[in-house]
C-alpha positions as CSV (number, residue, x, y, z in Angstrom):
1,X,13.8,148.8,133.9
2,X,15.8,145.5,134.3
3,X,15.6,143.5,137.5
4,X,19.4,143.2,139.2
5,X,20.9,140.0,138.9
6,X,20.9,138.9,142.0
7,X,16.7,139.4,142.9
8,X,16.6,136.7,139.4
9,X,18.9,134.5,141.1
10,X,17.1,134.4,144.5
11,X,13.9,133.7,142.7
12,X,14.6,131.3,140.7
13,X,16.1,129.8,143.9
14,X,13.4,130.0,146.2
15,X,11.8,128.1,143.4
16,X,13.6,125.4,143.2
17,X,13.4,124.8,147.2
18,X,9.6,125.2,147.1
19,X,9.5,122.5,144.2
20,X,12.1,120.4,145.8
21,X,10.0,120.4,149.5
22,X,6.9,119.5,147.4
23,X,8.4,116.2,145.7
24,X,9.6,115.1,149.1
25,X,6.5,115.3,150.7
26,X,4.6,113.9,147.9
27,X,6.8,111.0,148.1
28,X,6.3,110.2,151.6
29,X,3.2,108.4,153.2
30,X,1.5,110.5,155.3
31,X,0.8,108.6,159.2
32,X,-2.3,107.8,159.9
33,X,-4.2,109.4,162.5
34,X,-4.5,106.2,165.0
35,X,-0.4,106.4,164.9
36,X,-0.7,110.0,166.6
37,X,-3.4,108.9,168.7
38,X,-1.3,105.6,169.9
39,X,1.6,108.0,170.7
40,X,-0.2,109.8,172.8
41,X,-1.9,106.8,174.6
42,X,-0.2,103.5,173.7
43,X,-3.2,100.8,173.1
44,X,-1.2,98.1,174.3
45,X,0.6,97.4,177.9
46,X,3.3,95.0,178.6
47,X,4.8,93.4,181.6
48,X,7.0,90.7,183.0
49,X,6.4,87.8,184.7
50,X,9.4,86.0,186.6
51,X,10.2,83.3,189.1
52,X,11.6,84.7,191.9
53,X,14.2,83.3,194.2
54,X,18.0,82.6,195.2
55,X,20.1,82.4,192.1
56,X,24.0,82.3,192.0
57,X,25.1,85.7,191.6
58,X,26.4,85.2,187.9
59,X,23.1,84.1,187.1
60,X,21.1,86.5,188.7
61,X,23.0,89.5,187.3
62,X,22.4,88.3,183.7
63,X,18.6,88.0,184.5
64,X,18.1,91.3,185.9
65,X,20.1,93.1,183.2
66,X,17.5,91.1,180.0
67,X,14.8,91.7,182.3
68,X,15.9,95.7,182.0
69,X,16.5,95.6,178.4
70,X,13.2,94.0,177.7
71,X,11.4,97.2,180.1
72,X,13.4,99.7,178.0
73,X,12.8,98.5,174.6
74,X,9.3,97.4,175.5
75,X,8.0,100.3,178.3
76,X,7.0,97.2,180.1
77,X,4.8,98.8,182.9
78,X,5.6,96.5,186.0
79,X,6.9,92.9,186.8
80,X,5.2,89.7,188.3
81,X,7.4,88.4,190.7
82,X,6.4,84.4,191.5
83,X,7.8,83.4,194.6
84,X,7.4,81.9,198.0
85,X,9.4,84.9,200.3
86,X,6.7,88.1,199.3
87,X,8.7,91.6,199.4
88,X,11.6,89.6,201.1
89,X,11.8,87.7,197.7
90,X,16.5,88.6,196.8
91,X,15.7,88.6,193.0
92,X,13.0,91.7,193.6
93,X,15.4,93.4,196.3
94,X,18.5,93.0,193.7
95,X,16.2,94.0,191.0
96,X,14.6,97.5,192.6
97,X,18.2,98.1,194.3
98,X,20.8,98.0,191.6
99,X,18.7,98.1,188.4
100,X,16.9,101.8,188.1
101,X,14.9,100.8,184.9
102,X,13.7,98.0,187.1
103,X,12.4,100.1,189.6
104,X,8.9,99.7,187.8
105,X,5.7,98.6,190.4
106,X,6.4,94.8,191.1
107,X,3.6,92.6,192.4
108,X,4.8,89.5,193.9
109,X,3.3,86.4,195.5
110,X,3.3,84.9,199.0
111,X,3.4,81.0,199.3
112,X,5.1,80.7,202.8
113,X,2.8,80.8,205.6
114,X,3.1,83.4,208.2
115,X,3.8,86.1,205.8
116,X,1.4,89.4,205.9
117,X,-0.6,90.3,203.0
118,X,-1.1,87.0,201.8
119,X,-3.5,87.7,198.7
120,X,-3.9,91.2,197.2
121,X,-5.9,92.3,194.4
122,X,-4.7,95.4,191.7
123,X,-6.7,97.1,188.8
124,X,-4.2,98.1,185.5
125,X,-5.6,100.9,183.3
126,X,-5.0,99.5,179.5
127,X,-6.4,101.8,177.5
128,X,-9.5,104.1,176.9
129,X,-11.3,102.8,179.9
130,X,-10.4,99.0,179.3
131,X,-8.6,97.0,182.5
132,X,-6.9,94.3,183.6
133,X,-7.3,92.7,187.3
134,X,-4.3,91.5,188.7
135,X,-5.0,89.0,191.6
136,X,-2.9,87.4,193.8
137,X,-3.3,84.7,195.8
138,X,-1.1,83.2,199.1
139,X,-1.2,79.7,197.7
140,X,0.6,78.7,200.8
141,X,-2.8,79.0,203.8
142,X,-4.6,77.2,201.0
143,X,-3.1,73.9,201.4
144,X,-4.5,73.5,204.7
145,X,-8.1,73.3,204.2
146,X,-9.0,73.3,207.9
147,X,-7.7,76.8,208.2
148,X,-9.7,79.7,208.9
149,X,-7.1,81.6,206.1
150,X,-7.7,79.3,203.8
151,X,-11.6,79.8,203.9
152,X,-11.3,83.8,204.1
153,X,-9.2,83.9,200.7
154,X,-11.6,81.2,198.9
155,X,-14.0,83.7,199.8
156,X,-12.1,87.1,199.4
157,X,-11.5,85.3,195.6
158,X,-15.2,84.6,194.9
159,X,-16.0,88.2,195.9
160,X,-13.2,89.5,193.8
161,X,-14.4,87.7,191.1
162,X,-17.6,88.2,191.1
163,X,-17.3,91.8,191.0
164,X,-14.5,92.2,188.6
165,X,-15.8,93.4,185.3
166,X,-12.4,94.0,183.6
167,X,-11.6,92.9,179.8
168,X,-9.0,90.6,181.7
169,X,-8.7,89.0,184.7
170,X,-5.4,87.1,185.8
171,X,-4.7,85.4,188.9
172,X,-1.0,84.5,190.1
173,X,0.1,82.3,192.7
174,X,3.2,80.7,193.5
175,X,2.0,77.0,193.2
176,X,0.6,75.4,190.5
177,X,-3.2,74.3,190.2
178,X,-1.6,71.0,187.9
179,X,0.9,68.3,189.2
180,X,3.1,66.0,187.8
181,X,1.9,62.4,187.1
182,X,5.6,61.3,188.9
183,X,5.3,63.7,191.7
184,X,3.5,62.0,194.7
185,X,3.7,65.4,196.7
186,X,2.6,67.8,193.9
187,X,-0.7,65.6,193.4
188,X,-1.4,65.3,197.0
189,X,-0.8,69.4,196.9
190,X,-2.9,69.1,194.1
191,X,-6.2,68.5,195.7
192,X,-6.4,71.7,198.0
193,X,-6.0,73.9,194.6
194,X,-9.4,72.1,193.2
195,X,-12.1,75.1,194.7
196,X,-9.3,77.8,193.3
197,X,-9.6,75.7,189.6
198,X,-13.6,75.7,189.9
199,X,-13.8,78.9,190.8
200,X,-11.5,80.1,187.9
201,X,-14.0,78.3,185.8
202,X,-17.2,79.5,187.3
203,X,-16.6,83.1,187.1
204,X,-14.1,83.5,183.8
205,X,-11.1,83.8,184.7
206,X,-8.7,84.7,181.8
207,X,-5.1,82.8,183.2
208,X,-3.5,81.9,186.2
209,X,0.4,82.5,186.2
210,X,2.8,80.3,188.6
211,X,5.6,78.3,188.6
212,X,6.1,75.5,186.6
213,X,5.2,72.1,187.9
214,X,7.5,69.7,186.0
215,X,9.9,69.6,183.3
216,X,7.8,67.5,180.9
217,X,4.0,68.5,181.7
218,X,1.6,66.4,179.3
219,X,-1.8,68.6,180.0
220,X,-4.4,66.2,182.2
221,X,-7.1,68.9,182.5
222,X,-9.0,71.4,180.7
223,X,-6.3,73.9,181.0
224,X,-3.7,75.0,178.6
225,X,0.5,76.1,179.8
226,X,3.1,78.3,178.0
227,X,6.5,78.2,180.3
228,X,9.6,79.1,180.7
229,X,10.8,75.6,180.9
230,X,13.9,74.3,183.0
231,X,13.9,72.5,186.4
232,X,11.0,73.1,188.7
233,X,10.8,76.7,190.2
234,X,13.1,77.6,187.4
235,X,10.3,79.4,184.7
236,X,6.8,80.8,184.9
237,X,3.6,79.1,183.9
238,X,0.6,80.8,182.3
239,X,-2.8,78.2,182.5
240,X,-5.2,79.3,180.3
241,X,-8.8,78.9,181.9
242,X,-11.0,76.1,180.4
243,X,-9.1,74.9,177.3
244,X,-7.3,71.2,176.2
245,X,-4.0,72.4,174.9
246,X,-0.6,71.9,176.2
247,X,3.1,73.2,175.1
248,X,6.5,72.9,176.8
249,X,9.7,74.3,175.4
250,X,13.0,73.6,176.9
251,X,14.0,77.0,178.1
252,X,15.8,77.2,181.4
253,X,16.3,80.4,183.9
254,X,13.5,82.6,181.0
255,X,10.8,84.4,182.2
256,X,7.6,85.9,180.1
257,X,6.8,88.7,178.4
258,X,2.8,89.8,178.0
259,X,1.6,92.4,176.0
260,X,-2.0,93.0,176.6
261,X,-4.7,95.0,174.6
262,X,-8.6,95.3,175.1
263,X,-9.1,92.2,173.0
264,X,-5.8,89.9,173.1
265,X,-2.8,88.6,175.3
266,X,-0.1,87.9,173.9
267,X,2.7,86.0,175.8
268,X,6.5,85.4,174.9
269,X,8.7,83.3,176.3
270,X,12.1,85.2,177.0
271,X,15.7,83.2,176.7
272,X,19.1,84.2,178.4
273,X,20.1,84.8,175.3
274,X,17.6,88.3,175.2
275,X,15.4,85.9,172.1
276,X,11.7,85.7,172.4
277,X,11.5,82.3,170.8
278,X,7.6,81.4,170.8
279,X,4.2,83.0,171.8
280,X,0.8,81.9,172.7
281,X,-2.4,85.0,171.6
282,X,-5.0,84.5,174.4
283,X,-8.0,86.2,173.0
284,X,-11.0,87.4,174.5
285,X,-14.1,84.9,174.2
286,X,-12.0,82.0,175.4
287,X,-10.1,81.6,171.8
288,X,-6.6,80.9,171.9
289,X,-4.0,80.3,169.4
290,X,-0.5,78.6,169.9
């Protein structure tokens, strides 16, 4: 007995689909097993650093909304705010107020004395056990030497760093630990920040992150400096730890971008015009590469 028509034609149909689903999927590279395993635990982190302060409002607006873009597109995991006013900083209330993909954990600095919580200290899970230590110091109590603050933080650092035994270790402040040649009141400032250098050196810290202490900064000590550029106060500075490089781009009003693994950090400087124009890697074993 024959077959009908039609059970031939849904056959020979069927067939065709199975053979066409076959040469697609032979044609296409099949992912590699770390790619699912990075989706379900990224092995990199990123976050922003940023100068905080009182901008005109034009100028502010346009920061915030990069600074958002860069969090979506990125899944940057908090912000570094650099400033002298602590939680009372306008550019962090502005930021966590009107911007919801800002509203990401921001750590910010104190430099004015007389603010609480002066220095602070913050462990970041990377990935598959690996850290990073935030730590933030109240530059401001440390440029009176004489003061009792000043001694407890020297000594809350040492402590901090001593025990710390994260892949990275980054200390923020609002003033620089370099001056400007030019600047008479930066190098006298200067001075009270040379126990905070030593002990960066002593115990391995990774990079310090402030603002910028001039324009044009030719590197005098054995520290390197990625920045934002512009006017003082204007862009962040990264110093990184025991190493004779310097680089200075003109970039006004920027901030950073990091992405950190286990064994690198890598840090982009960020234009108004949503570019990130240069990068220094900041490995681990003290090698870095501009």
């Amino acid at each position: 007995m024959e077959k009908p028509s039609w059970v031939c034609t849904f056959a020979t149909q069927l067939s065709l689909c199975c053979a066409l689903y076959l040469v697609i999927n032979m044609g296409q590279p099949q992912k590699p097993e770390y790619h699912n395993r990075s989706e379900r635990e990224p092995m990199d982190i990123y976050f922003i650093s940023v100068v905080g302060g009182l901008r005109p409002l034009q100028e502010q607006t346009h920061l915030l909304k990069l600074m958002e873009m860069m969090v979506k597109a990125h899944k940057a995991s908090f912000v570094i705010n650099i400033s002298e006013l602590g939680g009372d900083d306008p550019l962090l209330q502005n930021a966590t107020l009107y911007f919801q993909s800002l509203k990401v954990p921001w750590y910010t600095t104190t430099a004015l004395k007389g603010q609480e919580a002066d220095y602070f200290f913050k462990r970041i899970n990377i990935s598959f056990g690996n850290t990073m230590d935030v730590i933030a110091l109240g530059t401001g109590s440390l440029q009176d030497s004489s003061n009792g603050d000043s001694n407890d933080q020297l000594n809350w650092l040492t402590r901090t760093l001593e025990g710390s035994s994260s892949n990275w270790r980054i200390v923020v402040g609002y003033h620089p630990l370099v001056a400007c040649v030019e600047n008479i009141e930066q190098l006298e400032a200067k001075k009270h920040f040379e126990p905070v250098q030593g002990l960066l050196l002593k115990y391995g810290a990774n990079a310090y992150l402030s603002r910028q202490a001039c324009a044009h900064h030719v590197g005098q000590v054995s520290m390197a400096h990625i920045n934002s550029a512009g006017p003082i106060k204007d862009g962040p500075y990264i110093t990184t730890v025991n190493k004779e490089l310097a680089l200075h781009r003109d970039i006004k009003h920027g901030f950073l971008l990091h992405r950190v693994s286990s064994l690198e950090i890598v840090t982009y400087l960020a234009t108004l015009n949503g570019e990130l124009v240069q990068h220094t890697l900041l490995q681990q074993r003290g090698r870095e590469v501009m």
